[in-house]
C-alpha positions as CSV (number, residue, x, y, z in Angstrom):
1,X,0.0,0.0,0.0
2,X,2.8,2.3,0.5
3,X,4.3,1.6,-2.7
4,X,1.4,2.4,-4.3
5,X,1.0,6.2,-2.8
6,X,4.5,6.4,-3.5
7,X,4.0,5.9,-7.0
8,X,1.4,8.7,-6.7
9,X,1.8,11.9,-8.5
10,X,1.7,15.4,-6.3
11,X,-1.1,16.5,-8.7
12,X,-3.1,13.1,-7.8
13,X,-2.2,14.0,-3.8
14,X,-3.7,17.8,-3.9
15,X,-6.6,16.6,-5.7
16,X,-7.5,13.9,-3.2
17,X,-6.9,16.2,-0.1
18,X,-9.3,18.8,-1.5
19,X,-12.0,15.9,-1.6
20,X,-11.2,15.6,2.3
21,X,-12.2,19.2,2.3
22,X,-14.9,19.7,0.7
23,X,-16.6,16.6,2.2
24,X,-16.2,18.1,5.5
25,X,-17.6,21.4,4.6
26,X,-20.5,19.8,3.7
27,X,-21.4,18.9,7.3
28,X,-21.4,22.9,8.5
29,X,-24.3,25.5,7.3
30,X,-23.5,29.0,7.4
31,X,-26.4,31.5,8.8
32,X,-27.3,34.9,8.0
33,X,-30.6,36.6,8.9
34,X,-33.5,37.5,6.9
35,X,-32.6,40.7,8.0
36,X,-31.3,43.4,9.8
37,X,-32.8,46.6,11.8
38,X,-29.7,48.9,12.2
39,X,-29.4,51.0,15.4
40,X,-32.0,48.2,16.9
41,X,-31.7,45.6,19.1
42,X,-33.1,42.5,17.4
43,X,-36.4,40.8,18.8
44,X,-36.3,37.1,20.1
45,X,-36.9,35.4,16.9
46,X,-37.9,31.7,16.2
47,X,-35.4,30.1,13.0
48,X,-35.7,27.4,11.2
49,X,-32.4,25.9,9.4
50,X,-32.0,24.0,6.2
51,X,-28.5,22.6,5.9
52,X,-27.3,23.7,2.5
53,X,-24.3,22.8,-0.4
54,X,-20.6,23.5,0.9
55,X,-19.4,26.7,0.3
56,X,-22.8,28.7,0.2
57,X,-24.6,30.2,2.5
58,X,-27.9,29.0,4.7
59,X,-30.8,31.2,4.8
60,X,-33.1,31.0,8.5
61,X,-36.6,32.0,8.4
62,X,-37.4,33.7,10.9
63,X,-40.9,34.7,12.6
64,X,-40.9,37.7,15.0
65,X,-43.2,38.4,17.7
66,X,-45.3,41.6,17.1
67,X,-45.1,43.8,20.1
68,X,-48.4,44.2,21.5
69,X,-50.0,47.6,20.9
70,X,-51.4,50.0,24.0
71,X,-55.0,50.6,23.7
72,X,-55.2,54.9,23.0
73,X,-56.8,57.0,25.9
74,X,-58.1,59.8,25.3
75,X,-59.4,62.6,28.1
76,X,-62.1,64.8,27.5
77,X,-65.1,67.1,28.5
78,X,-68.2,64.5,27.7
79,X,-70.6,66.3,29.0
80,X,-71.4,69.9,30.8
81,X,-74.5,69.9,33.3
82,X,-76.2,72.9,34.6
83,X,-78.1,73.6,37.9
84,X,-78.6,75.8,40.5
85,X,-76.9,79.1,41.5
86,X,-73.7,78.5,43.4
87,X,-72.7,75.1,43.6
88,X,-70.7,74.3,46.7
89,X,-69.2,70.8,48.4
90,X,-71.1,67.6,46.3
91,X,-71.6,64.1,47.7
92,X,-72.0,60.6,46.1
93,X,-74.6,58.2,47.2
94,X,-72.9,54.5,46.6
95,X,-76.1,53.0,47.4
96,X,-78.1,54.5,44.5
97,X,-75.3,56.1,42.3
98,X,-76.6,59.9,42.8
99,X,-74.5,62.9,43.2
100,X,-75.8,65.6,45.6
101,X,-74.9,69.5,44.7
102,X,-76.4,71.3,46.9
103,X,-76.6,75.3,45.4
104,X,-76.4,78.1,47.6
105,X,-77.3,80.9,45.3
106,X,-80.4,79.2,44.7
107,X,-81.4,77.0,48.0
108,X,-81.9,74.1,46.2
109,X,-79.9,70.5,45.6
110,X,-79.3,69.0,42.0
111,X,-79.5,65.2,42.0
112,X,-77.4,63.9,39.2
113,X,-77.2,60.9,37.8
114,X,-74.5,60.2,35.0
115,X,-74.7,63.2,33.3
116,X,-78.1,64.2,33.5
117,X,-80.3,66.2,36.1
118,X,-82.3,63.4,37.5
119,X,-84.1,65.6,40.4
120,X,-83.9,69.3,41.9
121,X,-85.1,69.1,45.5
122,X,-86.0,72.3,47.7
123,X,-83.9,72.6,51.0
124,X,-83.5,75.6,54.0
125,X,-81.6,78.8,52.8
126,X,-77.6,78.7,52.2
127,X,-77.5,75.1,51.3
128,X,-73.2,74.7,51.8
129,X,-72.4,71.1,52.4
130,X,-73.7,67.7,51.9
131,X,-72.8,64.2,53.5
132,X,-74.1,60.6,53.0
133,X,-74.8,58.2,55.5
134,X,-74.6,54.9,54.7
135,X,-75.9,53.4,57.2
136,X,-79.9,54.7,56.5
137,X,-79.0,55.8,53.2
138,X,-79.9,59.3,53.4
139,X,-77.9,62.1,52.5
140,X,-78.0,65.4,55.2
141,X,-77.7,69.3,53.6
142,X,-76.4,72.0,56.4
143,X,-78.4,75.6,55.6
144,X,-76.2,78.1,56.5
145,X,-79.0,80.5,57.2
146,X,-81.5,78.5,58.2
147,X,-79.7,76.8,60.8
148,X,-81.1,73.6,60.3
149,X,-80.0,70.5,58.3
150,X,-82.2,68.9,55.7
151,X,-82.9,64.9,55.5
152,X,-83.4,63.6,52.0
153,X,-84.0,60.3,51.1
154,X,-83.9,59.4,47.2
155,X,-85.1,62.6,45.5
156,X,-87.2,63.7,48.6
157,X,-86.8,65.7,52.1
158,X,-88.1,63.1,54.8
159,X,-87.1,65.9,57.6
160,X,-85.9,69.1,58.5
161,X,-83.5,69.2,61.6
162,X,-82.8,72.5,63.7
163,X,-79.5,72.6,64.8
164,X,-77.0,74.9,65.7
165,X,-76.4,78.3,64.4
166,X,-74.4,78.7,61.1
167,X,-74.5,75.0,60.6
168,X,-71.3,74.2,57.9
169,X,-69.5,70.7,57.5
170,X,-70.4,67.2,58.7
171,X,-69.0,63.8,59.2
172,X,-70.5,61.1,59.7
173,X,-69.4,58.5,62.0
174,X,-69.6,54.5,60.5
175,X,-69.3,53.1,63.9
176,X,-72.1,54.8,65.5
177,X,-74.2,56.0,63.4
178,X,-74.5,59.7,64.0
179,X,-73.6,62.7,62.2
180,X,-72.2,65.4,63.8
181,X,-72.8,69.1,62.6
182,X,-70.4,71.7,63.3
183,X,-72.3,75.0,63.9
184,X,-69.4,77.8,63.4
185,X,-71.5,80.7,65.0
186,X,-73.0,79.1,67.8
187,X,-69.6,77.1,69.2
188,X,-71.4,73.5,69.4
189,X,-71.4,70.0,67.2
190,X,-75.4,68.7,66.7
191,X,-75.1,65.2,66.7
192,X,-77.9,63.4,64.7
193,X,-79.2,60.2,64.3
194,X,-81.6,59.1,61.1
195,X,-84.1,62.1,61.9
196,X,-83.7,63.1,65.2
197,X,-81.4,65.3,67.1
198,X,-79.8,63.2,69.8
199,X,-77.4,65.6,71.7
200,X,-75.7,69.1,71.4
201,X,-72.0,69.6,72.5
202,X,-70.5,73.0,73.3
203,X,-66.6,72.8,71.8
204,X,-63.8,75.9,71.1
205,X,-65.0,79.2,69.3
206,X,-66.1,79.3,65.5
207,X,-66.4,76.1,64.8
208,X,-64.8,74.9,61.5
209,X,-64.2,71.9,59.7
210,X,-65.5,68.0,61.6
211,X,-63.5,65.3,60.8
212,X,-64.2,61.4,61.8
213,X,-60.9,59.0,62.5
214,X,-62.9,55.3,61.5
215,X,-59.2,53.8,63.4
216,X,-59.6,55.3,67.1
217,X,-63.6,56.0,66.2
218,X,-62.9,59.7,67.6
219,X,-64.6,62.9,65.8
220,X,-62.2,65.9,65.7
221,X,-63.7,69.8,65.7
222,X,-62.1,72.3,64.4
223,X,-61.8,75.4,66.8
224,X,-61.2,78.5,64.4
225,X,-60.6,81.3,66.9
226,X,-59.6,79.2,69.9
227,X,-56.7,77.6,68.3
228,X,-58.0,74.1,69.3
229,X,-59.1,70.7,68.6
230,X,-61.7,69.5,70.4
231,X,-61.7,65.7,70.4
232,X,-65.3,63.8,70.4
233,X,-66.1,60.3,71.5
234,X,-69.8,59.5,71.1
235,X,-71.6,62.8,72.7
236,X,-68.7,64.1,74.9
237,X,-65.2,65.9,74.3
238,X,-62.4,63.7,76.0
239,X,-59.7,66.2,74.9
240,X,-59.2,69.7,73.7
241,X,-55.7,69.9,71.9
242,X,-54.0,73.3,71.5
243,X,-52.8,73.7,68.1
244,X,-51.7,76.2,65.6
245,X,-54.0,79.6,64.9
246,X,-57.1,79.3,62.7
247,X,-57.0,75.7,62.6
248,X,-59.6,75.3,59.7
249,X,-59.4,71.7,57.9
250,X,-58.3,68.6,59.2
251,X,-57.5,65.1,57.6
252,X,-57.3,61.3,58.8
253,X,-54.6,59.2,57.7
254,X,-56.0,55.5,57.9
255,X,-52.2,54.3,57.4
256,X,-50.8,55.8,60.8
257,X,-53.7,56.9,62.4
């Protein structure tokens, strides 16, 4: 056998070494993409290969995921609702989807529902502040200048409360069930319950904003010219806090308390 590659010319030897070669190549494909998106990063792509002759170059489909599209928002005026004279502080009735404005200019409350006036219900004179109590479902109007607070249930007054003088803002207390009324002129919260009137508790000088913590279940008054706070528990004050000058509005932080 070695004789016989001996006798072999150096022609005959290149030729079968480049047979070697080429068989060899034959075994590795060569990819290039579809294509390319300069200054892009590619997206994860799924390829399939085809082996192909030595020496050329194997194509890979590809199939690219589409990136999913945002749905557009768009923000808008859809709709523009007049009522009464001198709308002041509105409230929302969960329980039958109603929004109270109560209109001071013109003593009455708009009852809105979606976009449309639904009912317009008479009240006392300076109507300034509405609150819903969800636990008899009605929703209580102060009247500045009536001093008195009206009941309305749905679309209709069930009662007319006197209260204090100069009644302003409420809050209404989940785990009792009263409301309490501050009444700036007179220097006293009405607490009410349903329809009735169940107690009247003197506090600190021009009585401003009433605020109810649902984590301690204590009602805190704001005392305008006394530069207090007086704190309520059910019908009595168990604390009157000195505070800064015109203390006006208060807020309860359910996180910290």
């Amino acid at each position: 056998m070695q004789d016989r590659f001996r006798r072999l010319k150096p022609a005959t030897i290149s030729a079968l070494l480049g047979l070697l070669v080429l068989a060899s190549a034959l075994a590795v494909p060569v990819l290039t993409p579809l294509s390319t998106h300069p200054g892009k990063a590619d997206a994860p792509s799924v390829a399939q290969l085809e082996a192909g002759p030595a020496g050329k170059t194997t194509q890979a489909s590809t199939t690219t995921p589409e990136s999913p599209t945002a749905p557009e928002t768009s923000f808008g005026v859809i709709a523009t609702i007049a009522i009464g004279s001198g709308p002041l502080f509105a409230e929302y009735d969960s329980a039958n989807g109603y929004l109270y404005v109560p209109n001071e200019g013109s003593n009455k409350v708009s009852v809105i529902d979606g976009t449309s006036v639904v009912a317009t219900v008479t009240v006392g004179s300076l109507p300034m502040y509405a609150m819903h109590d969800s636990g008899n479902g009605y929703v209580y109007v102060t009247n500045g200048n009536s001093d008195n607070v009206s009941v309305i249930d749905g679309t209709s007054v069930v009662a007319t409360l006197a209260v204090g003088s100069l009644p302003t803002t409420m809050a209404y207390d989940s785990g009792n069930g009263y409301v309490y009324v501050g009444n700036a002129d007179s220097n006293n919260v009405s607490v009410l319950h349903d329809t009735s009137l169940v107690a009247t508790i003197s506090v600190g000088a021009f009585t401003g904003r009433v605020t109810y913590d649902s984590g301690n279940g204590y009602v805190y008054v704001m005392n305008g010219n006394s530069g207090t706070v007086s704190v309520i528990s059910g019908t009595s004050v168990v604390a009157t806090v000195t505070v800064g000058s015109d203390p006006d509005y208060a807020a309860c932080d359910s996180g910290n308390g």
